[in-house]
FISEFI-107043 format. One record per residue: chain; x, y, z of N, C-alpha, C in turn. Coordinates in nm, 3 decimals, decimal comma. Layout:
REM FISEFI-107043
+-------+---------+---------+---------+---------+---------+---------+---------+---------+---------+
| sevex |    n.px |    n.py |    n.pz |   ca.px |   ca.py |   ca.pz |    c.px |    c.py |    c.pz |
+-------+---------+---------+---------+---------+---------+---------+---------+---------+---------+
|     A |       X |       Y |       Z |       X |       Y |       Z |       X |       Y |       Z |
...
+-------+---------+---------+---------+---------+---------+---------+---------+---------+---------+
//
This chain:
REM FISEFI-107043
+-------+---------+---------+---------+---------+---------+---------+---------+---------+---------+
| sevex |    n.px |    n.py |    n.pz |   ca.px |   ca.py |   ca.pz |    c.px |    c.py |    c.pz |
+-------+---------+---------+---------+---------+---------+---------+---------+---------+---------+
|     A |  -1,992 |  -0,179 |  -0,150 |  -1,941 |  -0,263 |  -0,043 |  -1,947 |  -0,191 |   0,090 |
|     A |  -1,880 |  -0,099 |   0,099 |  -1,920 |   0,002 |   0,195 |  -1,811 |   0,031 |   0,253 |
|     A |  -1,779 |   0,136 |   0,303 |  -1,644 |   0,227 |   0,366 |  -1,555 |   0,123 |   0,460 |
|     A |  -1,693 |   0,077 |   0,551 |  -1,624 |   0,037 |   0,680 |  -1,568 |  -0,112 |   0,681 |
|     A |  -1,642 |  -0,151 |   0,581 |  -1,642 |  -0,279 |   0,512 |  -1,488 |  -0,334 |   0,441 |
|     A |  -1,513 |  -0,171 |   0,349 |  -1,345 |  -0,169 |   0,298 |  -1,246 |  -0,177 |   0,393 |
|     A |  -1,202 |  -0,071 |   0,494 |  -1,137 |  -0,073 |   0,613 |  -1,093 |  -0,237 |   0,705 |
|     A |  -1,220 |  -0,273 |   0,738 |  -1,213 |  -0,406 |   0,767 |  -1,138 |  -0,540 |   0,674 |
|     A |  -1,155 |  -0,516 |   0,551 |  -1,069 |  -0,608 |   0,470 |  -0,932 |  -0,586 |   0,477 |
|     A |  -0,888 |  -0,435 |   0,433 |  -0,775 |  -0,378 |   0,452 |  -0,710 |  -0,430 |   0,563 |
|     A |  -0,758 |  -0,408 |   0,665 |  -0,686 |  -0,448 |   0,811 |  -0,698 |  -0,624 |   0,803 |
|     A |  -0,790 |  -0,683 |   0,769 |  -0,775 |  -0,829 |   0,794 |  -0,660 |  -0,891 |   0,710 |
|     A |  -0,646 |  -0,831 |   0,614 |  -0,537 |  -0,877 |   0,511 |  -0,380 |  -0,843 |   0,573 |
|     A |  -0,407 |  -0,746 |   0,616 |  -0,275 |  -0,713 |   0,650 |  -0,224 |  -0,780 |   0,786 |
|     A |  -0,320 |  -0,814 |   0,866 |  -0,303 |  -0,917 |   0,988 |  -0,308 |  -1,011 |   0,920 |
|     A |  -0,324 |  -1,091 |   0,819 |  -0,313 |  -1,232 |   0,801 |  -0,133 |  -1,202 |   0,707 |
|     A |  -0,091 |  -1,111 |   0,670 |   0,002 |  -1,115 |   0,628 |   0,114 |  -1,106 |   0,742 |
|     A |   0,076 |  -1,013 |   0,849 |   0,201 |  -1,036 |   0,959 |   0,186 |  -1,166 |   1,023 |
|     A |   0,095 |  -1,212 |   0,999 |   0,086 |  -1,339 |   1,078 |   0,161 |  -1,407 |   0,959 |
|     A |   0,189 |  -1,453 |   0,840 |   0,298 |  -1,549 |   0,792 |   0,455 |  -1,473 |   0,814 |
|     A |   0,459 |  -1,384 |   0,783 |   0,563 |  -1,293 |   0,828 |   0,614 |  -1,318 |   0,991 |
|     A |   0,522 |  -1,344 |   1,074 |   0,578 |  -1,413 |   1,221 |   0,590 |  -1,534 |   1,167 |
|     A |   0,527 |  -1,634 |   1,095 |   0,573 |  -1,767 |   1,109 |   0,724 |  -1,793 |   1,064 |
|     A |   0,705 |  -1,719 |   0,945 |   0,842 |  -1,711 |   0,842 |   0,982 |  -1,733 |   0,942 |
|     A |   0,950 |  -1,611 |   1,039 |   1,048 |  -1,591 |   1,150 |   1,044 |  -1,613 |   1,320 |
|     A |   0,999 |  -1,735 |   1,344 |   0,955 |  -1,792 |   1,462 |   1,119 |  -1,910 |   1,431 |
|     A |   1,136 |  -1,880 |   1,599 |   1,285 |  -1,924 |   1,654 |   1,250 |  -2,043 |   1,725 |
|     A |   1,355 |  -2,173 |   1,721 |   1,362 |  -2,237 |   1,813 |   1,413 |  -2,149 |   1,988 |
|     A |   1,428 |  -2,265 |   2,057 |   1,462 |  -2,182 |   2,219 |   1,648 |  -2,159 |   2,208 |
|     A |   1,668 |  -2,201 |   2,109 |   1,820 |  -2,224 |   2,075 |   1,898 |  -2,062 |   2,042 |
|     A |   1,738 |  -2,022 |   1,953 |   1,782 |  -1,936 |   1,871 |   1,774 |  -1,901 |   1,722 |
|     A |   1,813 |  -2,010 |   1,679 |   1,798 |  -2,033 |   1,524 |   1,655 |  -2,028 |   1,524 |
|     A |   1,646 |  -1,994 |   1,367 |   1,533 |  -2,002 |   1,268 |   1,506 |  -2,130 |   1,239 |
|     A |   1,324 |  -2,153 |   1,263 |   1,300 |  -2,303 |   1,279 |   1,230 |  -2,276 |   1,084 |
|     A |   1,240 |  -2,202 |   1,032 |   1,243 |  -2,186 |   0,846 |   1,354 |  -2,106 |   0,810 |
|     A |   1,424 |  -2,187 |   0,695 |   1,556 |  -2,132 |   0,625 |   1,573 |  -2,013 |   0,529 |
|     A |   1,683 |  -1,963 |   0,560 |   1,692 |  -1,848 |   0,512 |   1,596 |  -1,816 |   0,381 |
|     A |   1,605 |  -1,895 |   0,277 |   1,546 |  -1,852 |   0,151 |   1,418 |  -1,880 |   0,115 |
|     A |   1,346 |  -1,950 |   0,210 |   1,227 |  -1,979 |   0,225 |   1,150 |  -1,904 |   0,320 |
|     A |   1,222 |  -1,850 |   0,417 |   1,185 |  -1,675 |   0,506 |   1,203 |  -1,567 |   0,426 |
|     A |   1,279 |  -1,585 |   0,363 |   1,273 |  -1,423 |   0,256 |   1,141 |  -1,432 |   0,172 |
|     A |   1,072 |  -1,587 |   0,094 |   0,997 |  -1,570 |   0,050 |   0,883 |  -1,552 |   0,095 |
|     A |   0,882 |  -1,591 |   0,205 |   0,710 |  -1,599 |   0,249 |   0,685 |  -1,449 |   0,271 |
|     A |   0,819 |  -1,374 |   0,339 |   0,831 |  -1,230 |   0,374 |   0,794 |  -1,138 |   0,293 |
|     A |   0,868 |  -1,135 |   0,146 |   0,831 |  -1,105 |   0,054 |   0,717 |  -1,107 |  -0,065 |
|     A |   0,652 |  -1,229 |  -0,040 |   0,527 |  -1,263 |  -0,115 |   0,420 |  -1,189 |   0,004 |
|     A |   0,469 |  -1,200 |   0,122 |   0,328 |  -1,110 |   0,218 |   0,307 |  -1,007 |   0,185 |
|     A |   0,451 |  -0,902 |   0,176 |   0,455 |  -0,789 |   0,099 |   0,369 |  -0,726 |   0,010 |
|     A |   0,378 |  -0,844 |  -0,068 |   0,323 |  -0,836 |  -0,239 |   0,188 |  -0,824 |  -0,179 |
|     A |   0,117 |  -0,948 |  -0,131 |  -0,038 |  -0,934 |  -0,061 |  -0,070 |  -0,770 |  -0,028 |
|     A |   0,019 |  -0,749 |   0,112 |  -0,005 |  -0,624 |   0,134 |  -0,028 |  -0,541 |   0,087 |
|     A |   0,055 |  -0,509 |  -0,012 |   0,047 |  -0,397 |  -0,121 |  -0,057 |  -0,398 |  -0,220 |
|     A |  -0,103 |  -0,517 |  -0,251 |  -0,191 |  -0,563 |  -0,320 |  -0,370 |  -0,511 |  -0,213 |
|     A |  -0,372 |  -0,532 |  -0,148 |  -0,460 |  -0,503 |  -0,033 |  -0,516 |  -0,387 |  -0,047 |
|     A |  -0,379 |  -0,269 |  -0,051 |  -0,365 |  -0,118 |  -0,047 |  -0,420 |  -0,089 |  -0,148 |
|     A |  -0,389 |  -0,130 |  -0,296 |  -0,466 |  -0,089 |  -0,443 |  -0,607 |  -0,134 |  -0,378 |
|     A |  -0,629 |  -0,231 |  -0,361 |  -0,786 |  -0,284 |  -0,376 |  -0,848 |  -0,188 |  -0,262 |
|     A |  -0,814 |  -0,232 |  -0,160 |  -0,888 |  -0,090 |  -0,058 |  -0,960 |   0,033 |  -0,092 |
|     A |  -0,809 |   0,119 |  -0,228 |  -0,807 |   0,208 |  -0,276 |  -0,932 |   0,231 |  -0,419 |
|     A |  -0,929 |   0,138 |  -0,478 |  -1,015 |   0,093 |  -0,580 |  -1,154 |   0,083 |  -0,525 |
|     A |  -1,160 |   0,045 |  -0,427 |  -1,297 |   0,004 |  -0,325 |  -1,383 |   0,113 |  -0,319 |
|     A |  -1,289 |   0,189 |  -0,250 |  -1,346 |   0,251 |  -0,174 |  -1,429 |   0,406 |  -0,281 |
|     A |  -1,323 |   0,413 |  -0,345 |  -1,313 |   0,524 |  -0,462 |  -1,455 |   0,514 |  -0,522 |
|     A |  -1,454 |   0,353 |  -0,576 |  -1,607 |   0,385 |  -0,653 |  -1,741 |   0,340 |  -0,555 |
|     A |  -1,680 |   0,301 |  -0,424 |  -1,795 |   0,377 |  -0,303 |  -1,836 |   0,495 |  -0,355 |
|     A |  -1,749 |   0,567 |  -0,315 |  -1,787 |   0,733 |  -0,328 |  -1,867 |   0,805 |  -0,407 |
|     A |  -1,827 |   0,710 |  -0,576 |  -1,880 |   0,741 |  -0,715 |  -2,006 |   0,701 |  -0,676 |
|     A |  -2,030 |   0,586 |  -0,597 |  -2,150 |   0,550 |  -0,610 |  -2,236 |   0,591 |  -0,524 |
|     A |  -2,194 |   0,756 |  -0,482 |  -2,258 |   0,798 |  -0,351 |  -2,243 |   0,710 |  -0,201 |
|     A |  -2,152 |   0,605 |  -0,197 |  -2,235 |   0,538 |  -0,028 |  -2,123 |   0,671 |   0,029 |
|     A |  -2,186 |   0,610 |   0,184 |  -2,116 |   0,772 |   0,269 |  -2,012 |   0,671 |   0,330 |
|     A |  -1,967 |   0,828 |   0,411 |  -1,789 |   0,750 |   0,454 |  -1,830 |   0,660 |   0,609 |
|     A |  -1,742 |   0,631 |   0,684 |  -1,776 |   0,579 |   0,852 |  -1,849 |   0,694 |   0,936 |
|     A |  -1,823 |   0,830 |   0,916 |  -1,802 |   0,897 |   0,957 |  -1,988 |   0,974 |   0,887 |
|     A |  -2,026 |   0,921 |   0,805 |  -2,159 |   0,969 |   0,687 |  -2,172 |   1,053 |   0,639 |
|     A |  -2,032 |   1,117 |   0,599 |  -2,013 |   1,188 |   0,479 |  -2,007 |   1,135 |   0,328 |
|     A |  -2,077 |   1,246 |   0,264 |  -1,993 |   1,223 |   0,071 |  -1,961 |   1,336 |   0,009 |
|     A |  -1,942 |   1,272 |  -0,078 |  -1,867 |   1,388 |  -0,141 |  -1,938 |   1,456 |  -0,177 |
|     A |  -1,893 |   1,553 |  -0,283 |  -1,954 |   1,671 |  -0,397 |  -1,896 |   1,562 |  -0,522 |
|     A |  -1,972 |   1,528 |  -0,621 |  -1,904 |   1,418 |  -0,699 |  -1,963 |   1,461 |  -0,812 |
|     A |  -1,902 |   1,464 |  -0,953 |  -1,901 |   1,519 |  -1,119 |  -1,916 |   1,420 |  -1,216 |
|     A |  -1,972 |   1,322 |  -1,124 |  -2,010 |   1,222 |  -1,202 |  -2,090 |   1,088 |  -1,118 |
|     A |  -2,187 |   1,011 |  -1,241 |  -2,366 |   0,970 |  -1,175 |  -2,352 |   0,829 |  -1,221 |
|     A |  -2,243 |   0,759 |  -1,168 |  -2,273 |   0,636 |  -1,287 |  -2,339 |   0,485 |  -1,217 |
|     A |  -2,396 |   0,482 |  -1,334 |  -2,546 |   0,403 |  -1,316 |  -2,490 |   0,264 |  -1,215 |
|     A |  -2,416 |   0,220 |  -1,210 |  -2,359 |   0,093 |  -1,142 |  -2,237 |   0,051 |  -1,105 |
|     A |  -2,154 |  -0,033 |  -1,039 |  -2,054 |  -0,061 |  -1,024 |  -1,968 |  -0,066 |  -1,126 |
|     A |  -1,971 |  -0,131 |  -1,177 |  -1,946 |  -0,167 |  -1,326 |  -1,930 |  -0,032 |  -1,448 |
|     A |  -1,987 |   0,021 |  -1,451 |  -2,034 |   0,171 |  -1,477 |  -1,918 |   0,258 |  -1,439 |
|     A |  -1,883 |   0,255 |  -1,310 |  -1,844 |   0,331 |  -1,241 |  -1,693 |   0,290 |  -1,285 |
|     A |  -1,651 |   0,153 |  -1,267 |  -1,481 |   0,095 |  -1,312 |  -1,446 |   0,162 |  -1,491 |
|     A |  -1,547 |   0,139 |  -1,578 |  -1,546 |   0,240 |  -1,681 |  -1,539 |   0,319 |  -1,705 |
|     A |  -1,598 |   0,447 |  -1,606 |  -1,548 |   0,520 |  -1,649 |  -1,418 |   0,588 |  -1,559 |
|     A |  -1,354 |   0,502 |  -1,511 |  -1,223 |   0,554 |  -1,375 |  -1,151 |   0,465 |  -1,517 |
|     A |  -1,163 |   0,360 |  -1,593 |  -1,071 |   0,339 |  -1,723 |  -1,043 |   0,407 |  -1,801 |
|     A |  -1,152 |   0,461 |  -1,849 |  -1,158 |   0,535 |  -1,977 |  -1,130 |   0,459 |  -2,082 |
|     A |  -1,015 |   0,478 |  -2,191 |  -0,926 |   0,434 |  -2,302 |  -0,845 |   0,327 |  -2,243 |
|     A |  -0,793 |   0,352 |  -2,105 |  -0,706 |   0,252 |  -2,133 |  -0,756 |   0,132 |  -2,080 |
|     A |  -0,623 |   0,057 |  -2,061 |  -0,672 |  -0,077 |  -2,039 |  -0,678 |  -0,156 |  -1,854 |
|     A |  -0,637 |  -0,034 |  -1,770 |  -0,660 |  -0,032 |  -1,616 |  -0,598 |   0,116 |  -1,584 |
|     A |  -0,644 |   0,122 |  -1,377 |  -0,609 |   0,199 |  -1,325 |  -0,482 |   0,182 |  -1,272 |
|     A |  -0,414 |   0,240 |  -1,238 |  -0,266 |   0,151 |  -1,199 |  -0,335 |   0,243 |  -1,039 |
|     A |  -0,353 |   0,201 |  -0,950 |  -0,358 |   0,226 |  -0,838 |  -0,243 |   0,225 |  -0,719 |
|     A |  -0,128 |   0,150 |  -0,784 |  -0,002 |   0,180 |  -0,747 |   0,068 |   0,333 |  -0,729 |
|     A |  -0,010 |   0,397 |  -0,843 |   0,073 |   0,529 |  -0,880 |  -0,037 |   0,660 |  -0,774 |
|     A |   0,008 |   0,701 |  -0,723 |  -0,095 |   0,793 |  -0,615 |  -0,088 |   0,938 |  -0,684 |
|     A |  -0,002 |   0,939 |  -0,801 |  -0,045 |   1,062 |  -0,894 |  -0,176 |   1,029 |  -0,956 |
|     A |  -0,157 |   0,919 |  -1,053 |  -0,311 |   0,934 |  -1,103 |  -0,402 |   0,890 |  -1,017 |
|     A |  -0,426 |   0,832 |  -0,894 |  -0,563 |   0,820 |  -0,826 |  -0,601 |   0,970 |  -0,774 |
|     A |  -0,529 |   1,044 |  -0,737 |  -0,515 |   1,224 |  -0,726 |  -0,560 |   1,280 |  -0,839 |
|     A |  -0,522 |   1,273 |  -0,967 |  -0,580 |   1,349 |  -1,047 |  -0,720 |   1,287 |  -1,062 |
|     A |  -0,774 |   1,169 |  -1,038 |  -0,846 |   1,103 |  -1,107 |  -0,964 |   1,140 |  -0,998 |
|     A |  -0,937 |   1,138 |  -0,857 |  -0,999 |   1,221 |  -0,746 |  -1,063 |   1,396 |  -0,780 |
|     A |  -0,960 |   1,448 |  -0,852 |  -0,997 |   1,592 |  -0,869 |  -1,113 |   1,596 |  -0,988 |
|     A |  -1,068 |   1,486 |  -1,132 |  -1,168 |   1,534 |  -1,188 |  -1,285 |   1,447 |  -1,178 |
|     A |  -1,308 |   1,357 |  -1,081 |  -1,465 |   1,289 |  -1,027 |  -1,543 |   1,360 |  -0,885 |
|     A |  -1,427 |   1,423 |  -0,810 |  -1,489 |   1,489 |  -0,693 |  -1,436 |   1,631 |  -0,640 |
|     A |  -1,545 |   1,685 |  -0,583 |  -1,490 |   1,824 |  -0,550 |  -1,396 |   1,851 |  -0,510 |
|     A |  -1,241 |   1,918 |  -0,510 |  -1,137 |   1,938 |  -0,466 |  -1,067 |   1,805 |  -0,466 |
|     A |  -1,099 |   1,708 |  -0,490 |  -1,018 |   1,560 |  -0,503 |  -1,052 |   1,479 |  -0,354 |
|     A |  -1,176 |   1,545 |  -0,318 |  -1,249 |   1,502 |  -0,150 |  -1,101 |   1,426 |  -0,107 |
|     A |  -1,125 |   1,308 |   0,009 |  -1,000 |   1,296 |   0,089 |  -0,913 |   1,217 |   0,041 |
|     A |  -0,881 |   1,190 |  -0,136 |  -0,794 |   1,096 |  -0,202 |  -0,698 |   1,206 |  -0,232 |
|     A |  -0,697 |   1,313 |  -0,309 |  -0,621 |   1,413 |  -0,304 |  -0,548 |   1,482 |  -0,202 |
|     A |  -0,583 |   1,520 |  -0,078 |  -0,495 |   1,573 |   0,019 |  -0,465 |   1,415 |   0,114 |
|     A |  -0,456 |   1,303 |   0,149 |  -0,462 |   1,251 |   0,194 |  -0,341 |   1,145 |   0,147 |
|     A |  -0,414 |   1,137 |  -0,004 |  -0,247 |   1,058 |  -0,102 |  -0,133 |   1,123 |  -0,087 |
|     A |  -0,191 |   1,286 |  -0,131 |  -0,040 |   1,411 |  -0,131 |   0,038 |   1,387 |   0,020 |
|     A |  -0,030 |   1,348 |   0,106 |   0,055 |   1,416 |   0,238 |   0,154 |   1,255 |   0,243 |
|     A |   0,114 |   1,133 |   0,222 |   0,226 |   1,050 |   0,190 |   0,250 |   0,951 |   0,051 |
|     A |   0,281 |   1,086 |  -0,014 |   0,303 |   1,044 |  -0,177 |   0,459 |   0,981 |  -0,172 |
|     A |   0,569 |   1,067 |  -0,157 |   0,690 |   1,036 |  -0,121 |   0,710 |   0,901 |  -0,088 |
|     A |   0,606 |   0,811 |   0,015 |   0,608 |   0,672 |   0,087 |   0,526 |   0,625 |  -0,012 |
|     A |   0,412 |   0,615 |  -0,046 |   0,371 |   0,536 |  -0,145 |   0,456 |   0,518 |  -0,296 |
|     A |   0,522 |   0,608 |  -0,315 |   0,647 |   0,585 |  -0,446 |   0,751 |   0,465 |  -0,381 |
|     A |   0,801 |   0,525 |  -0,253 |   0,914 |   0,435 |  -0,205 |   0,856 |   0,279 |  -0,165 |
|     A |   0,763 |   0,322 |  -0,146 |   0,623 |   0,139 |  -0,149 |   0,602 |   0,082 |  -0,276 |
|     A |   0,639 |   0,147 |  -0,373 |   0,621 |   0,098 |  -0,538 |   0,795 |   0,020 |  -0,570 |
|     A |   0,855 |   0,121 |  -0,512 |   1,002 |   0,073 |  -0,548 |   1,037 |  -0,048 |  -0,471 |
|     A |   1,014 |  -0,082 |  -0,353 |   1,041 |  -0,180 |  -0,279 |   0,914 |  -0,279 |  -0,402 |
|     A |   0,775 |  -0,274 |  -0,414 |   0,718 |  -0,394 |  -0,491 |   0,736 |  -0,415 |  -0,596 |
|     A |   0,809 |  -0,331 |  -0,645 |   0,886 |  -0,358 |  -0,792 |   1,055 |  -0,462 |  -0,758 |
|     A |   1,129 |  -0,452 |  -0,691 |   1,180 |  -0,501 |  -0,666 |   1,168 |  -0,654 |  -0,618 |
|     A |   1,133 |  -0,688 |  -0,520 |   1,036 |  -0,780 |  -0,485 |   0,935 |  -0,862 |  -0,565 |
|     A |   0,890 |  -0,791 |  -0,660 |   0,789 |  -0,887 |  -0,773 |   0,910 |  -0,950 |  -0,871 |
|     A |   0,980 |  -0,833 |  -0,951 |   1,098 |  -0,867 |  -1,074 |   1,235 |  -0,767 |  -1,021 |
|     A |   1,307 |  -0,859 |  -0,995 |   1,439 |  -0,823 |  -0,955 |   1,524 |  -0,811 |  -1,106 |
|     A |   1,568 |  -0,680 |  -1,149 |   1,660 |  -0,662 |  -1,244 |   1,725 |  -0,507 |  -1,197 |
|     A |   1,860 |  -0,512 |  -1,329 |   1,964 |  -0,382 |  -1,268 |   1,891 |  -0,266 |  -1,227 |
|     A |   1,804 |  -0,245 |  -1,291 |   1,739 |  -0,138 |  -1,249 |   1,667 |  -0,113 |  -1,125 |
|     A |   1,570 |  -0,222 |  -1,083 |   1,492 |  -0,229 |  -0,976 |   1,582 |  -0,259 |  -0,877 |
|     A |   1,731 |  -0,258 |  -0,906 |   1,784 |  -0,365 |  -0,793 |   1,870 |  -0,189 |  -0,735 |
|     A |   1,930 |  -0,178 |  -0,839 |   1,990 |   0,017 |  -0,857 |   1,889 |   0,134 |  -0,790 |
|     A |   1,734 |   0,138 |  -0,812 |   1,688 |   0,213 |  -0,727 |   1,646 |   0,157 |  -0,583 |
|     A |   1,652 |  -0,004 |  -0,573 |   1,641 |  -0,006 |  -0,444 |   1,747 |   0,027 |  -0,322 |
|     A |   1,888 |  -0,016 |  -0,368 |   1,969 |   0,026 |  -0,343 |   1,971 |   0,206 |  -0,278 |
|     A |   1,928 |   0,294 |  -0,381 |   1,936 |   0,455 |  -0,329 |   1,810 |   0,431 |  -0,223 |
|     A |   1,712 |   0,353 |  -0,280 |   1,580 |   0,358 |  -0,159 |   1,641 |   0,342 |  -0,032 |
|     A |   1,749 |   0,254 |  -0,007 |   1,766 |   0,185 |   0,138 |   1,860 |   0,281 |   0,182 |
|     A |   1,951 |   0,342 |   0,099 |   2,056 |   0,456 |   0,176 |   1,989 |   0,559 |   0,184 |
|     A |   1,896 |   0,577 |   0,109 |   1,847 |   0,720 |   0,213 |   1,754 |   0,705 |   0,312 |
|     A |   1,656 |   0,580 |   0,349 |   1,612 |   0,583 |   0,469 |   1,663 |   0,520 |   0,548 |
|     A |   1,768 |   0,416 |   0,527 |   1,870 |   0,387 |   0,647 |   1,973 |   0,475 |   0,710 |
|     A |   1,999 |   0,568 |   0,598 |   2,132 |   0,647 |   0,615 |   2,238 |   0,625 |   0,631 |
|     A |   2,282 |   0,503 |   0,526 |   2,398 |   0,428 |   0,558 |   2,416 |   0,370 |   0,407 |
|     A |   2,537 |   0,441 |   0,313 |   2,525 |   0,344 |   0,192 |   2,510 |   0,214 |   0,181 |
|     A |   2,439 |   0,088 |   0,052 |   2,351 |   0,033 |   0,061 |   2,404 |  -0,024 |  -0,072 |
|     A |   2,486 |  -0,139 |  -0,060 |   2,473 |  -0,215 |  -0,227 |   2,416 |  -0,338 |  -0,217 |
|     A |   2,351 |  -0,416 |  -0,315 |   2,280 |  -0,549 |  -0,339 |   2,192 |  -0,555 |  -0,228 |
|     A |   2,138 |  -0,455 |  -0,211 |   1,948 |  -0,477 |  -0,114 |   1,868 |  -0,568 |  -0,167 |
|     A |   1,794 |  -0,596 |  -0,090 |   1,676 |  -0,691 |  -0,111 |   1,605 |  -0,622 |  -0,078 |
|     A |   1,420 |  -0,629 |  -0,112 |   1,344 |  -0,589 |  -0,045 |   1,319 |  -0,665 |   0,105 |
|     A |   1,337 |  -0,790 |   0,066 |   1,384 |  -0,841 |   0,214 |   1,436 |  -0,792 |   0,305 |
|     A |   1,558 |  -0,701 |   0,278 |   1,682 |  -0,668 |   0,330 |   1,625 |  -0,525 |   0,401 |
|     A |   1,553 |  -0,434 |   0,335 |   1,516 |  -0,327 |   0,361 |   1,409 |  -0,310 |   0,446 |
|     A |   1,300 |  -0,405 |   0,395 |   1,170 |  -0,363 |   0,468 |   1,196 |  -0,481 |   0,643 |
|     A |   1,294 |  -0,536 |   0,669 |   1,314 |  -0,554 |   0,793 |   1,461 |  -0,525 |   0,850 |
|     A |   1,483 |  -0,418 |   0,777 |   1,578 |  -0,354 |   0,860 |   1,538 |  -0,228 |   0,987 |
|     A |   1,583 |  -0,200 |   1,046 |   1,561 |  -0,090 |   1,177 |   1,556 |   0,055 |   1,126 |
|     A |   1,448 |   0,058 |   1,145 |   1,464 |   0,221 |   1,060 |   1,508 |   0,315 |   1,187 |
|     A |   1,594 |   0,381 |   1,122 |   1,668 |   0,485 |   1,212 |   1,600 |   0,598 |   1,264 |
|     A |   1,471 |   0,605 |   1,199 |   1,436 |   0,757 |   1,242 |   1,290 |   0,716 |   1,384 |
|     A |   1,286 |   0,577 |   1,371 |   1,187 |   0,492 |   1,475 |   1,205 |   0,401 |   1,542 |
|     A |   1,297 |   0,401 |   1,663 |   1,324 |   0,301 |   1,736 |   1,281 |   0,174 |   1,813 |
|     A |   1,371 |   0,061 |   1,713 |   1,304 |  -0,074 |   1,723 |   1,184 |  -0,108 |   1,660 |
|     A |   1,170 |  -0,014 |   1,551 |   1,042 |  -0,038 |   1,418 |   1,102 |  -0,044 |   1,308 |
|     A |   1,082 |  -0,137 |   1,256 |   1,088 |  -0,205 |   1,101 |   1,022 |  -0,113 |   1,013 |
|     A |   1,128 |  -0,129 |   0,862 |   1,088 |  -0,033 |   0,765 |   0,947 |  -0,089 |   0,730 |
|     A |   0,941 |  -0,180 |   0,754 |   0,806 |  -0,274 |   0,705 |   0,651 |  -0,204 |   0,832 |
|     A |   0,712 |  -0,186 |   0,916 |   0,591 |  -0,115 |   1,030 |   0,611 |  -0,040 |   1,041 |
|     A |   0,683 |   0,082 |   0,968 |   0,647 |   0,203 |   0,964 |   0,580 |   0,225 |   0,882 |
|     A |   0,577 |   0,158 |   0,728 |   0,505 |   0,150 |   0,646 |   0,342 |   0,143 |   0,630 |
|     A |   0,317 |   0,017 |   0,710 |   0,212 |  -0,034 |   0,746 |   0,128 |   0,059 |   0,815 |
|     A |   0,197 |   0,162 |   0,963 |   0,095 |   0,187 |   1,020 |   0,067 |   0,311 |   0,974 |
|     A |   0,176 |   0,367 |   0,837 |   0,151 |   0,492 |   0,764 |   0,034 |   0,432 |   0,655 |
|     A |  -0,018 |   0,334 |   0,575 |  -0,117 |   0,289 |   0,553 |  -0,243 |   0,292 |   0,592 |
|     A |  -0,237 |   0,235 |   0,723 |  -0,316 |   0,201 |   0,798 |  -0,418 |   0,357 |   0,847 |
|     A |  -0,323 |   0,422 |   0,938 |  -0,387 |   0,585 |   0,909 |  -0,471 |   0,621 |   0,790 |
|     A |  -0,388 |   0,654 |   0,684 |  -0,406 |   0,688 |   0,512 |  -0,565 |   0,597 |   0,556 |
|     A |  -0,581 |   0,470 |   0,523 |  -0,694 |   0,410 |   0,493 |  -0,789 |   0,467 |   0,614 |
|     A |  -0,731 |   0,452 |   0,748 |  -0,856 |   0,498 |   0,836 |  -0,925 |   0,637 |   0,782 |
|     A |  -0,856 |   0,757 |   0,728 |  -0,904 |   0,885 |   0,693 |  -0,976 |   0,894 |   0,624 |
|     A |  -0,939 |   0,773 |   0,467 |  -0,991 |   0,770 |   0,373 |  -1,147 |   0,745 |   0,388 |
|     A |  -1,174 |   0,601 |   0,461 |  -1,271 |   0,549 |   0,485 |  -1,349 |   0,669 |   0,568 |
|     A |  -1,304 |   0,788 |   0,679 |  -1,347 |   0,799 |   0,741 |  -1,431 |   0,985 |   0,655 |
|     A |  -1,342 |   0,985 |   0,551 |  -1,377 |   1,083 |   0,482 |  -1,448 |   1,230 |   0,509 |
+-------+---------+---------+---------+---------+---------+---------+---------+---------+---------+
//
């Protein structure tokens, strides 16, 4: 598909997701919300899901680019430990045994980087430097997809430690448009994003 190609989807997806995310929350001149509360949490939350969804595929994209030799934006490639004959080829052997990649988890796309390319080329130092946020990006879409005690219990610690303010019955709703304290007048949701957004420009740019 190609690096830049990937990049470009990445970003279009994620602008078509802030764009329902503004509709969700577009005001009359009054003030009020011209969509109701529980029908703004969803659209908010299902964009989410897109988003995140975006991020695996990007990630998936781009990866067996690499396998497949194309070069980065930038017309680099890697040093790569493996020759496989086709696209298709290539998703086989990033499976192996099992039955998918979980591209959610930025441990195994890291290990899975080290043993297909030299030093884990820019999926390995690039995942590592915001691993911490891509976990806390799993916990918020776990929450958000299936709400139970558990997902509801670590979202909860998720929101008191980057709000800094204890935190019972969160939503991912609740969190990813709250004010993050450490970025003034930016949403946990756009700090997120433009820590993504980087991550993917590097990646692509390799």
């Amino acid at each position: 598909m190609g690096l830049q190609q990937n990049l470009d989807n990445f970003r279009n997806s994620v602008a078509e997701c802030q764009q329902f995310i503004t509709y969700a929350h577009n005001r009359y001149t009054s003030g009020g919300y011209k969509v109701q509360a529980s029908l703004r949490k969803f659209i908010s939350e299902s964009s989410f899901l897109k988003l995140f969804i975006a991020w695996e595929k990007f990630l998936e994209e781009s990866f067996i680019d690499y396998l497949m030799n194309e070069q980065s934006i930038l017309g680099n490639r890697p040093a790569k430990f493996a020759n496989p004959i086709d696209r298709e080829h290539a998703q086989k052997l990033l499976i192996g045994t099992q039955k998918y990649v979980d591209w959610s988890n930025p441990e195994i796309t890291r290990r899975l980087s080290i043993i297909y390319f030299h030093q884990g080329y820019v999926f390995n130092s690039e995942l590592g430097a915001i691993q911490t946020d891509l976990f806390d990006l799993k916990t918020i879409r776990n929450s958000a997809a299936h709400l139970s005690s558990t997902t509801s219990s670590q979202l909860d610690a998720l929101s008191t430690r980057l709000l800094r303010t204890p935190c019972h019955g969160y939503t991912a709703y609740d969190l990813l448009f709250s004010l993050d304290p450490l970025n003034a007048g930016q949403t946990i949701l756009n700090k997120y994003i433009t820590v993504l957004d980087i991550t993917a420009e590097k990646i692509a740019n390799g």
